[in-house]
N, C-alpha and C positions, 0 to 999 in steps of 0.2 A: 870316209871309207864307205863304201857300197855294204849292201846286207850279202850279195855272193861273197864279195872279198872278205868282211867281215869272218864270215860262216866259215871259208877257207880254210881261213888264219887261223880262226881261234876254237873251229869242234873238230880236234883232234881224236877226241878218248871217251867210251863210256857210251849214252845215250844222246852227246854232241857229236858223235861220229858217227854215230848211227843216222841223225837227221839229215847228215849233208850226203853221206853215201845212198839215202834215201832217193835225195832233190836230185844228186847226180844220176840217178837209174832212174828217174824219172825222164829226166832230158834225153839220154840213151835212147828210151823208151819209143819215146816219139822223135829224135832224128830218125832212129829206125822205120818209122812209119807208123808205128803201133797207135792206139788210142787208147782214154782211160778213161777207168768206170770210178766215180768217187760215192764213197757212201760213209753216210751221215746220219750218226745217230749222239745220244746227249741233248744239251741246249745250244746246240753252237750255233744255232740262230739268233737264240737269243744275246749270247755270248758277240754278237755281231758280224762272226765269223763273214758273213756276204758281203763285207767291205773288198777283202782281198777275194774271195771265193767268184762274187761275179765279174773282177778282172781274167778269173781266170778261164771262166767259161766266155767269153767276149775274144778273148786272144787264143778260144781253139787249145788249151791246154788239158780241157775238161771235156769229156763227148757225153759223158751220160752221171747219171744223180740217182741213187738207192737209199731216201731219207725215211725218217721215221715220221707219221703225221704230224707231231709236235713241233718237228724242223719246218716241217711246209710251211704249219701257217703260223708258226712265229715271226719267220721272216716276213708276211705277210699284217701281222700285227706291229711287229714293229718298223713299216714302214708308214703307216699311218695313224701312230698313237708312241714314238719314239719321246717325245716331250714330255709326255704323260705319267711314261714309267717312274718308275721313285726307286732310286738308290740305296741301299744297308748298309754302310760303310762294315758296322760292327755287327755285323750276321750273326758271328758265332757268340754273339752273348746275348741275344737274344731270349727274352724270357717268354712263359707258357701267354702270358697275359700279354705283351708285346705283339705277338702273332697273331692273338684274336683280337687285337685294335687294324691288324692289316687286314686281316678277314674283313671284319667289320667295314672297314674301309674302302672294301671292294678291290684290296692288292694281292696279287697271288705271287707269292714269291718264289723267284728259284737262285737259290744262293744269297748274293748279293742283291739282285734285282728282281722289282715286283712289274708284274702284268696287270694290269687296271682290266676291271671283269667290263667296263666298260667296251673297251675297243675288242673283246670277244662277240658281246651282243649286236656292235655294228656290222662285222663281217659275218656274223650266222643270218641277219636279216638277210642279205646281201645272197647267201650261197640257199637261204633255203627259196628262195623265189626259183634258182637254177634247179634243187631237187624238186622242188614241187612241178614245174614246171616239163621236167622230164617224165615223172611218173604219169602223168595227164599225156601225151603223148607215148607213150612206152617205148619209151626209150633209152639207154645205157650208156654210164661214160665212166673212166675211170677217176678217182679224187683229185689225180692232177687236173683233169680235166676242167672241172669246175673250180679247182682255184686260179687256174692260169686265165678260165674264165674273168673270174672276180678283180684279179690283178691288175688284167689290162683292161680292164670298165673305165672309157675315158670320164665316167663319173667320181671315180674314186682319185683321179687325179688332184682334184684339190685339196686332198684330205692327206696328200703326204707332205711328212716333216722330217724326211733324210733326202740325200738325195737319188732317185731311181736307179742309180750306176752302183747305190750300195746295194741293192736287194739280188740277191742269186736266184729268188725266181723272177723277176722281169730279166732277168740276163737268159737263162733258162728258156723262157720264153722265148723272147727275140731270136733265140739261136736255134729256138726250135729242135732241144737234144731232148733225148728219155730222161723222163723222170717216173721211176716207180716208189710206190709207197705199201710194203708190204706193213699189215697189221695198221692200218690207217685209224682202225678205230680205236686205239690206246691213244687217243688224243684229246683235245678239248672238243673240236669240229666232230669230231666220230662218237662222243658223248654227248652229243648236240642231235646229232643225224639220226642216233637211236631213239632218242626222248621224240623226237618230230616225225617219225614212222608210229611209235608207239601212241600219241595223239592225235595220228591221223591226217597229219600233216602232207606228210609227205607218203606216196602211197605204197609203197613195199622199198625192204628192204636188195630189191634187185634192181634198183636205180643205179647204184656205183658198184662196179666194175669188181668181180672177187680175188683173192688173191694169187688164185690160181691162173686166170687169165692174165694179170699181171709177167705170169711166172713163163706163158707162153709166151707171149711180147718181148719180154726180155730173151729167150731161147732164140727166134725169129731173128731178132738183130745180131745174136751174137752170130746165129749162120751165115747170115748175107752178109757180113762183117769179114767171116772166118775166109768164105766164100771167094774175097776178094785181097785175100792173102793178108789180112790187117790180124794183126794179134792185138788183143785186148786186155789193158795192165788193169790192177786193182788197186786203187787206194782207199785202207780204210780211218775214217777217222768213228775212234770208241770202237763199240761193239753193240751184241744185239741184233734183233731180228733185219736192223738196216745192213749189216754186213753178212749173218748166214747166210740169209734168202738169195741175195744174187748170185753168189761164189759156188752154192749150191748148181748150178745153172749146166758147170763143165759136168760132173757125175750122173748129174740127170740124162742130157745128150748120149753121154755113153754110154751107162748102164741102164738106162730107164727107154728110151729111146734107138739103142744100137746102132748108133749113128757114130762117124768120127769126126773128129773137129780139135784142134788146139786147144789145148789147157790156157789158164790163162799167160799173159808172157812176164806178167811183173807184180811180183807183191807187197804191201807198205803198210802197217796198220799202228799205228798210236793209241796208245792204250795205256791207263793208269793201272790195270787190274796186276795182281797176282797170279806170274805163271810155274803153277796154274792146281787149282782145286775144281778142275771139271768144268769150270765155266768156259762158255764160248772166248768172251773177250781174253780171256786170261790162256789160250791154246797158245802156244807157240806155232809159227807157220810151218815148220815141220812137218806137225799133226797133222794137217792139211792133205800131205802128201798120201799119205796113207788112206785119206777121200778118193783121191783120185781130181784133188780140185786144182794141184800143181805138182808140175814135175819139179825129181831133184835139183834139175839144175836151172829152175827157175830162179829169177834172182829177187832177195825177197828180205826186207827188212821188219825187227819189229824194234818201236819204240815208246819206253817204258817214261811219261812225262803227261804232262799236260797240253791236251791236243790245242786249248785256245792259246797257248803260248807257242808252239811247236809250227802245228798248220798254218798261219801267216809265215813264218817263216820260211817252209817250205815252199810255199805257192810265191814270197818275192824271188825264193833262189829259182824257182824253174822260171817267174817271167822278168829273172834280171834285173833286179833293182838292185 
């Protein structure tokens, strides 16, 4: 049985019915003509989420990416240091003394899986040659900039151990869609890029791009977008500054701007939280409405699971397997 027929048959009720009537307004979405915005926050990089995530931008299902820095360049680590990573089978028993033997070890763990502090120090070598190199010139770019840089360095070529077709920013890339990264420096890279200004390294902090201009770039497309009668859906996966900041984008236009333009046309968000004690992730899309970030009869799901089990799923039901 196929994963649509599968999905079909058996999520009728609950938060199984929520994920297929999700994938099916997804599909809706874009026979309509519409395009979508995905954003990505959590470790779903690490979690390896770019297996299925860059089929999806490769087949046009995806237009644009609202990651948090830790998504950028995890996927980015773990396309060249995947063997390396080390496994926890039994995370949750983990003792005080356990965790500083990984420390010690140089493994940074998230969850289940450790990050070797190794393959961070290969790619800061890598991207501070690009900042340094930009402040000596005065010059500006946004953090995507220099990782899509880094990514596609036919030198780093040898140094991968997945295959390129798993990583959602070489898909990204080649496809040449938006990718924003508000709040980039709650990262490892952005903990990197401060300490390297602050020693001089790298020459002011006005080398990468702020979040503000981000925030116009994304505005910009969503006009020339709107411009050309394309409605633009949302899918979030988690929550966090990777989901506020874009969604943010319609209320600004209107109220900030006095400009009119289309809300967005589609909304999706996966999300473990409790709704809701005031946190973002844990709003219902409802809430939204009362932004001004979707109309009522915007069609709009929320589901309450685990996005590394959920989002493959979704992305085979929209590309059909």
């Amino acid at each position: 049985m196929r994963i649509r027929e599968f999905v079909d048959f058996h999520f009728r009720h609950f938060n199984a019915r929520e994920t297929r009537e999700a994938a099916r307004g997804w599909i809706r979405h874009l026979e309509s003509g519409g395009k979508m915005l995905l954003t990505l926050a959590g470790a779903m990089s690490t979690a390896e989420l770019g297996i299925s995530l860059a089929r999806m931008i490769r087949a046009k299902k995806v237009h644009g990416i609202c990651c948090t820095g830790a998504n950028l360049e995890e996927d980015l680590f773990n396309l060249v240091a995947h063997n390396d990573y080390r496994v926890v089978p039994h995370w949750r028993e983990l003792t005080p003394e356990l965790e500083v033997e990984l420390y010690e070890a140089g493994m940074n763990r998230v969850t289940d899986t450790c990050i070797p502090e190794t393959v961070m120090r290969h790619i800061e070598k890598r991207i501070l040659k690009l900042w340094s190199e930009a402040g000596r010139k005065g010059e500006r770019h946004s953090h995507w900039h220099y990782i899509r840089t880094v990514a596609s360095d036919e030198s780093l070529k040898p140094h991968f151990q997945i295959p390129a077709e798993h990583s959602w920013v070489l898909a990204a890339h080649e496809c040449n869609i938006p990718v924003l990264v508000p709040g980039w420096e709650d990262s490892t890279l952005g903990n990197m890029f401060a300490a390297n200004v602050m020693m001089g390294n790298v020459k002011s902090h006005q080398v990468v791009r702020t979040g503000s201009e981000q925030m116009q770039e994304l505005a910009e497309w969503y006009l020339r977008e709107a411009d050309e009668g394309v409605s633009m859906g949302f899918f979030q996966v988690a929550g966090g500054i990777a989901g506020d900041f874009p969604i943010c984008v319609v209320p600004m236009i209107h109220q900030d701007m006095k400009r009119k333009c289309p809300s967005w046309g589609y909304f999706a968000q996966i999300s473990d939280s409790t709704t809701s004690y005031g946190s973002y992730s844990g709003a219902n899309p409802g809430e939204k409405i009362t932004w001004g970030k979707l109309e009522p009869g915007t069609p709009r799901f929320a589901i309450n699971s685990d996005a590394s089990i959920v989002a493959p799923l979704i992305f085979a039901y929209v590309l059909g397997d």
